[in-house]
C-alpha positions in Angstrom: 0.0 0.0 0.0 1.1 3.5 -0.9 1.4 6.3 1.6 1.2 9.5 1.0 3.0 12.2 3.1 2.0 15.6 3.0 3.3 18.9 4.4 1.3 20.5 7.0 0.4 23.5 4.5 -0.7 19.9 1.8 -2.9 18.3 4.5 -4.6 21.9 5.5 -5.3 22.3 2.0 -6.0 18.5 1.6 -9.0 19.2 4.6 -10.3 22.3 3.0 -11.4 20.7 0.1 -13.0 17.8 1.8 -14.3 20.0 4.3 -15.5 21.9 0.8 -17.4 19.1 -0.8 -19.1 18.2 2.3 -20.1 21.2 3.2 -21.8 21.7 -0.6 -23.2 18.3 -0.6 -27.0 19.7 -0.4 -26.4 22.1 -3.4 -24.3 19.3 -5.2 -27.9 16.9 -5.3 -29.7 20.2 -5.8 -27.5 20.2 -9.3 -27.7 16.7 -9.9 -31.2 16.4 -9.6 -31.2 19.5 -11.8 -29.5 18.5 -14.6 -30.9 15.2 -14.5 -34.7 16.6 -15.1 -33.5 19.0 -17.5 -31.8 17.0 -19.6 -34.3 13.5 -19.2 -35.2 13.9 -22.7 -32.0 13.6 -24.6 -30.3 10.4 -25.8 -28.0 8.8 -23.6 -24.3 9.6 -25.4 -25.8 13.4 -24.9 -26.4 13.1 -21.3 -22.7 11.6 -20.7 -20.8 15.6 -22.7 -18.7 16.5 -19.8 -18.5 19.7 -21.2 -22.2 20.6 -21.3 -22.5 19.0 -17.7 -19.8 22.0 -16.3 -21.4 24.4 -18.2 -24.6 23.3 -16.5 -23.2 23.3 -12.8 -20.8 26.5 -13.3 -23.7 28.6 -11.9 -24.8 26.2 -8.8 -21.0 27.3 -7.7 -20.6 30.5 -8.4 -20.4 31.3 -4.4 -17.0 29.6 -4.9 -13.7 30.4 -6.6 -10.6 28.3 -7.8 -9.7 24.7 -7.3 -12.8 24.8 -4.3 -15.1 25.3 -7.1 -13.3 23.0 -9.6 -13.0 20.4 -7.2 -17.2 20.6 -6.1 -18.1 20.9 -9.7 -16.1 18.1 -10.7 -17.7 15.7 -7.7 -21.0 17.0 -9.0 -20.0 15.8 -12.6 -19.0 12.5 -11.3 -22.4 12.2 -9.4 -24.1 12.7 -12.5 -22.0 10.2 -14.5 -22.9 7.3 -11.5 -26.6 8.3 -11.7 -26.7 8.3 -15.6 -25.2 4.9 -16.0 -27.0 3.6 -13.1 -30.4 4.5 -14.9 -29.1 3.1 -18.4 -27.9 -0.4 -16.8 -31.6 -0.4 -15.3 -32.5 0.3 -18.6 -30.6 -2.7 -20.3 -31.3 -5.0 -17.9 -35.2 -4.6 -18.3 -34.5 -5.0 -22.2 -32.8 -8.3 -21.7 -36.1 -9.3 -18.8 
């Protein structure tokens, strides 16, 4: 197993973005459940453009600045990405029922 060793500064910054995402982890399902009813409609391989998906969570952050927001946005993104192929696995496993 790897260890990592950080400098005190490196851990304090470490904490402050954990201590980031949790503390935006309402508004993060707020945007997840957001983009997910906005953009039901659309085919699958649309739902999954990283690019559209910041675009759409750039304004849920805008309280925040630098790598906090890059780092909640991105955790955001990846919430979206689990939920989407979540929903199509249901979705080939009913067609194969």
């Amino acid at each position: 197993m790897t260890e990592f060793v950080r400098t005190a500064e490196q851990e304090a910054a470490y904490q402050h973005l954990i201590t980031a995402r949790f503390r935006e982890a309402a508004r993060i399902d707020e945007a997840v459940e957001a983009f997910l009813v906005a953009h039901a409609n659309l085919p699958f391989e649309n739902r999954l453009d990283f690019t559209g998906r910041k675009e759409f969570l750039l304004p849920f952050f805008s309280h925040l600045s630098g790598i906090e927001r890059a780092m909640v946005v991105s955790q955001a993104a990846f919430k979206i990405s689990d939920r989407i192929w979540q929903a199509e696995r249901e979705r080939l496993e009913a067609e194969d029922a």
